[in-house]
C-alpha positions as CSV (number, residue, x, y, z in Angstrom):
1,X,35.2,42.5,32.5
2,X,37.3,45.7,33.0
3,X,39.1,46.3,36.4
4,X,40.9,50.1,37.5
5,X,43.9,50.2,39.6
6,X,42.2,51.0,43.4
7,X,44.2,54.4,43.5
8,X,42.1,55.6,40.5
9,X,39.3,54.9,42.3
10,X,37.2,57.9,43.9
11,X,36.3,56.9,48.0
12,X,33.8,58.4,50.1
13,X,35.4,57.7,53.4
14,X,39.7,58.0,53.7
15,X,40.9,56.3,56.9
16,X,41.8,60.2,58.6
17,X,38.3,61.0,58.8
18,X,37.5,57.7,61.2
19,X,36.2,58.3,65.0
20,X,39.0,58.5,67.5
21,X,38.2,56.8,71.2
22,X,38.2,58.4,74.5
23,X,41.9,59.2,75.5
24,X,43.2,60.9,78.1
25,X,41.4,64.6,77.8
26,X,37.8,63.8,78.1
27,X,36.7,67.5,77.6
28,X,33.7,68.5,75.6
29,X,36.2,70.3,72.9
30,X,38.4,66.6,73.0
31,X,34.5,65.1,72.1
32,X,34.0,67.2,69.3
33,X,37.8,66.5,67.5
34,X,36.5,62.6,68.0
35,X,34.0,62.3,65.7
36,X,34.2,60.6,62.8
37,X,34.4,63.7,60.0
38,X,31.6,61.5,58.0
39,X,27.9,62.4,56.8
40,X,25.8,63.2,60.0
41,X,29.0,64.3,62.2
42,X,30.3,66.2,59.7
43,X,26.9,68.1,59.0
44,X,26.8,68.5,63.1
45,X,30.6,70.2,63.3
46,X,29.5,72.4,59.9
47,X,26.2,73.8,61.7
48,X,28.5,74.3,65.0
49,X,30.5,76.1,63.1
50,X,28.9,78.5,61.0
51,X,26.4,79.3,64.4
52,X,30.1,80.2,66.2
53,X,30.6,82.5,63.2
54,X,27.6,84.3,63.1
55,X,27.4,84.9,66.9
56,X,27.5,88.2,67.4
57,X,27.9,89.2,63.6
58,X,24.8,87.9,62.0
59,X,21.4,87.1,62.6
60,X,21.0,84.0,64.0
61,X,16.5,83.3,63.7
62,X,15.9,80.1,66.0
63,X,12.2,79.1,65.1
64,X,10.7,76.8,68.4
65,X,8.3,74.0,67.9
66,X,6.2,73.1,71.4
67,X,8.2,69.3,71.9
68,X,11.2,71.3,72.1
69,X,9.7,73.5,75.2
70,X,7.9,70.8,76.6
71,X,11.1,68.7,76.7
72,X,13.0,71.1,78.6
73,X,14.9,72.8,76.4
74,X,14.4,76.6,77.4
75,X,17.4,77.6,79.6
76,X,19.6,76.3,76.7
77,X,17.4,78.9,74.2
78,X,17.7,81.4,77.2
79,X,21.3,81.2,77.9
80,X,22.0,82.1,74.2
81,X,19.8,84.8,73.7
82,X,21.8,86.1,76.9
83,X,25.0,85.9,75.0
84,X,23.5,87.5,72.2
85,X,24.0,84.7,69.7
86,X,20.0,84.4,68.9
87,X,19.0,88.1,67.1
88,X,15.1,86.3,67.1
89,X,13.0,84.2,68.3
90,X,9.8,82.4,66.0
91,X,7.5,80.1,68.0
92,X,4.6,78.5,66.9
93,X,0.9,78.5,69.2
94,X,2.1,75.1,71.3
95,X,5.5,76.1,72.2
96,X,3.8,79.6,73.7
97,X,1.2,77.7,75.8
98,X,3.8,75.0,76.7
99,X,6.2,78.3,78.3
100,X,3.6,80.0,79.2
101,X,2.0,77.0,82.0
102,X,5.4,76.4,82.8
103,X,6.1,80.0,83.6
104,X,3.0,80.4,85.7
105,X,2.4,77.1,87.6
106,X,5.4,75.0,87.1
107,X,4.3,71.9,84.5
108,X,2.5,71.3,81.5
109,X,1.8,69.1,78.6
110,X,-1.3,67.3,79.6
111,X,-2.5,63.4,79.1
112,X,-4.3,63.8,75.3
113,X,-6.0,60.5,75.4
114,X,-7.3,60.6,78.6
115,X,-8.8,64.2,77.9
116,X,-10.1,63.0,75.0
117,X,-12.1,60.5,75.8
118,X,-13.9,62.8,78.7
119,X,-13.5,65.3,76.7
120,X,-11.6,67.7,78.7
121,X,-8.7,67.9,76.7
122,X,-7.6,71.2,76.6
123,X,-10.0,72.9,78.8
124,X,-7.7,74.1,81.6
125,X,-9.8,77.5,82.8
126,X,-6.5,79.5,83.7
127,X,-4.5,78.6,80.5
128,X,-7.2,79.8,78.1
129,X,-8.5,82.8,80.0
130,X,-5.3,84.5,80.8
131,X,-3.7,83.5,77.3
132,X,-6.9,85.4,75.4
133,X,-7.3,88.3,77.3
134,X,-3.5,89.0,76.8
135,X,-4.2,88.8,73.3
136,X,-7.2,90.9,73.7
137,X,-5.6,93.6,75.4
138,X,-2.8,93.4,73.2
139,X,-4.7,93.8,70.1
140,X,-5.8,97.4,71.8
141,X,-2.0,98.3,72.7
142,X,-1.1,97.2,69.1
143,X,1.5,94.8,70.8
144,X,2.1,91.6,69.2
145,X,1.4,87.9,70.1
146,X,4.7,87.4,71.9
147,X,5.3,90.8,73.9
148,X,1.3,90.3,74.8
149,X,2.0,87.5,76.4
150,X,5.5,88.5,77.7
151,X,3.7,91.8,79.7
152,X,0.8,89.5,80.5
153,X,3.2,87.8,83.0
154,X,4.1,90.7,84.5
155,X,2.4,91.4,88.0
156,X,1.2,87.4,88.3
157,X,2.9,85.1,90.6
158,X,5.1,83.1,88.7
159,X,6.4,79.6,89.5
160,X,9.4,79.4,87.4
161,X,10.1,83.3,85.5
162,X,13.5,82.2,85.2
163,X,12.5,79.5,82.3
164,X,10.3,81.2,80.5
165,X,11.4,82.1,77.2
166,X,8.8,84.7,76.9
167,X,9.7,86.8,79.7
168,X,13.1,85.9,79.0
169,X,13.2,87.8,75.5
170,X,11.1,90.8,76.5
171,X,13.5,91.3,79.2
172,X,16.8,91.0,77.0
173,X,15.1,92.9,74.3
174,X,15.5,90.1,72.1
175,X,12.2,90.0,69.4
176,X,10.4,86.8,70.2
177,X,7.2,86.3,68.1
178,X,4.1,83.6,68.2
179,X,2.4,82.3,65.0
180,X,-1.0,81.1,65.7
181,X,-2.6,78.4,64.0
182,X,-6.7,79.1,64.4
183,X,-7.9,75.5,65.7
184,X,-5.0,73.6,66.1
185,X,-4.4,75.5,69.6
186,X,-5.8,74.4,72.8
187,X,-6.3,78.0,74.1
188,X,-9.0,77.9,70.6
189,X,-11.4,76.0,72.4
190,X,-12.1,78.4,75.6
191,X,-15.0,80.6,75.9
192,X,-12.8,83.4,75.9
193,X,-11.1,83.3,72.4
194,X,-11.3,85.9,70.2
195,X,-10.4,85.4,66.3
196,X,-9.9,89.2,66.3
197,X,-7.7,89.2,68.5
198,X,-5.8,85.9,68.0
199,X,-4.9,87.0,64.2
200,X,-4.7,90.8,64.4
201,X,-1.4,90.0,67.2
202,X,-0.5,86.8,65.4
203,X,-0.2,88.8,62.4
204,X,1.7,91.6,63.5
205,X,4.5,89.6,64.7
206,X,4.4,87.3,61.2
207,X,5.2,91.2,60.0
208,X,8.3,91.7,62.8
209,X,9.2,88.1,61.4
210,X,9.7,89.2,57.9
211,X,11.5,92.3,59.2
212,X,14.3,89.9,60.9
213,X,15.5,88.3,58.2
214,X,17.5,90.8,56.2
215,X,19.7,90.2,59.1
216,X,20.6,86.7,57.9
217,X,22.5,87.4,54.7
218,X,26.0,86.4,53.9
219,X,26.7,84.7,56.6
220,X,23.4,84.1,59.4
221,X,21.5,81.1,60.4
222,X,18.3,80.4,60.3
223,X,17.6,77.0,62.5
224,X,14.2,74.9,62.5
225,X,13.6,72.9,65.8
226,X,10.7,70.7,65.6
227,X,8.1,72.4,63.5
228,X,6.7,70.4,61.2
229,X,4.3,72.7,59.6
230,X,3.6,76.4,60.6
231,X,6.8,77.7,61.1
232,X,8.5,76.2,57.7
233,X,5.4,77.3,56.0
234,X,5.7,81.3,57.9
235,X,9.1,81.4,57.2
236,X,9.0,81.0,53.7
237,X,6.4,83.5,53.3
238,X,7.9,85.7,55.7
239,X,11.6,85.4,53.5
240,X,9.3,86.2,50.1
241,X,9.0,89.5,52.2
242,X,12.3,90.1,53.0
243,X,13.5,89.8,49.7
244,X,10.6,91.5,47.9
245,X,11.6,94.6,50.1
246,X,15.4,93.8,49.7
247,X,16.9,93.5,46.1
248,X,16.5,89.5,46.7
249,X,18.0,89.8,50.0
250,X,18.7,87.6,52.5
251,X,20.9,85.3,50.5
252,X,24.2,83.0,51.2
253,X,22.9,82.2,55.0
254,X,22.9,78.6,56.5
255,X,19.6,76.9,56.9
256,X,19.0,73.9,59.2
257,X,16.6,71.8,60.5
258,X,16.8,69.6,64.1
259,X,13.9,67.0,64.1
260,X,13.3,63.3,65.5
261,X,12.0,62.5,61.4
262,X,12.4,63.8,58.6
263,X,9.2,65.8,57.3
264,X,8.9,67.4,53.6
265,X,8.3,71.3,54.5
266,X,11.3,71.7,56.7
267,X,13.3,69.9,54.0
268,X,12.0,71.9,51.5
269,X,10.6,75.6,52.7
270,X,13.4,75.8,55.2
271,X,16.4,74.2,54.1
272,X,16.1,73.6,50.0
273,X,14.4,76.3,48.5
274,X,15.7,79.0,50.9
275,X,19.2,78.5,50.0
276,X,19.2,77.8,45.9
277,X,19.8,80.8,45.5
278,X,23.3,80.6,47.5
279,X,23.8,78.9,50.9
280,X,23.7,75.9,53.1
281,X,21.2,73.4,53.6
282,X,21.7,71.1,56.8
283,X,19.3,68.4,57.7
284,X,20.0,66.7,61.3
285,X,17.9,63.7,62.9
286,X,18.0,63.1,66.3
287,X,15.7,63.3,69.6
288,X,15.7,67.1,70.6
289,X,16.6,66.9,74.5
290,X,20.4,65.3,72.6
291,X,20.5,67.4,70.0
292,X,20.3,71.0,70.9
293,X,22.0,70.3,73.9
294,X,25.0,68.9,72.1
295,X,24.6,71.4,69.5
296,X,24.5,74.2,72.2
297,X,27.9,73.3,73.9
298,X,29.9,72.4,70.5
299,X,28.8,76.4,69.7
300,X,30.3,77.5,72.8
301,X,33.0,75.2,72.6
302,X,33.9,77.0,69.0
303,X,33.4,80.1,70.1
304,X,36.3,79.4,73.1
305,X,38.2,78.2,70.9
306,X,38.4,81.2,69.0
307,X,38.7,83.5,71.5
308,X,41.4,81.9,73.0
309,X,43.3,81.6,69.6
């Protein structure tokens, strides 16, 4: 048996990187210096950080499953386009309906199993007529899933315009796009879908996608929250794009995904394979309505910071 002396020995964890407790100053910037500088917390302050860095500077691409609207996460999304921090906005066919009912009658996100089983599920009249025929008309205007359904708001009574992320981007001029999903959408199902329609405006905006993300290089951030599937899957097609048409451009940006589990295309079409080439990978698991919140004030906290230095 062979022993080393302990101060030969390589550690993981050093005693200056432990949690501190609450003192004295109990503001959110006294939180952040608090945590433990160790494997989640650590990944948290590093994503915090390179978002306060590319504020204003780079792109920062925010791509929007529906649990995060449906959990009432929009005025954070909102306030940041408004300070200019997100260049775009990617959401997938359930976060557009999910903003969309809440825009226009105030709730949404239905009981599945009891639609289901009377097979109703899905069905509401308003939420599939109005969301097709703004994808028909926009199909004739040439106008693209998103801004359809942004202009489609205009001139209806609204119960809440002020959290809708829709109307929200249109008005800030901030590109927000939708990327349908033929079938797995409840607005599918309605009498008044059209396939046409659906993919001609769906696939316009996977091509504003693509045209986005030259804005990430050296130095952007491109952040999945709570897509499992279509979004990791668009993005990676939509950076194949961006780089075909750019010398291998974007490179050396920050990737990150935010979900309650870990799934394999986020991990791998958003965060591995993305940034081989030259970057950061972040991974972060945690319930949405924590997460974003917190990672939404440490930003701004950072960004203070800096101003104030």
């Amino acid at each position: 048996m062979r022993t080393v002396p302990i101060g030969r020995r390589p550690n993981k964890v050093r005693a200056e990187e432990f949690a501190s407790p609450p003192a004295d100053d109990r503001s959110f910037a006294a939180f952040l210096s608090a945590l433990p500088d160790v494997l989640a917390a650590r990944v948290f302050l590093a994503l915090s950080r390179d978002i306060a860095s590319a504020a204003g500077e780079r792109g920062v691409v925010v791509m929007v499953g529906g649990h995060v609207v449906k959990t009432g996460l929009a005025p954070i999304l909102i306030d940041f386009m408004r300070r200019g921090i997100i260049t775009h906005l990617a959401m997938n066919g359930a976060a557009a309906i999910h903003d969309y009912e809440t825009t226009r009658w105030g709730g949404t996100s239905e009981d599945v199993q009891a639609g289901l089983r009377e097979g109703t599920f899905g069905m509401a009249e308003e939420t599939g007529r109005e969301m097709n025929e703004a994808f028909i008309h926009g199909q004739t205007e040439k106008w693209g899933m998103g801004e359809s359904l942004a202009r489609a708001l205009d001139g209806k009574e609204l119960a809440h315009p002020e959290l809708s992320l829709l109307k929200r981007a249109d008005d800030l001029g901030v590109p927000l796009t939708v990327h349908a999903a033929i079938g797995a959408e409840i607005i599918h199902q309605h009498p008044a879908a059209s396939g046409a329609a659906i993919g001609d405006t769906s696939h316009r905006d996977f091509r504003r996608f693509a045209a986005s993300l030259p804005s990430l290089h050296d130095g952007g951030v491109v952040l999945n929250l709570g897509s499992a599937v279509i979004l990791p899957e668009v993005f990676l097609k939509a950076l194949t794009i961006a780089r075909n048409l750019n010398d291998g451009k974007p490179t050396g940006f920050t990737a990150a995904d935010l979900d309650m589990i870990r799934h394999y295309r986020p991990h791998m079409n958003v965060v591995q394979r993305p940034t081989a080439e030259g970057g950061k990978g972040y991974e972060i698991t945690g319930h949405h309505e924590l997460m974003v919140p917190l990672l939404a004030w440490s930003v701004l906290s950072m960004i203070d910071a800096r101003r104030s230095e």
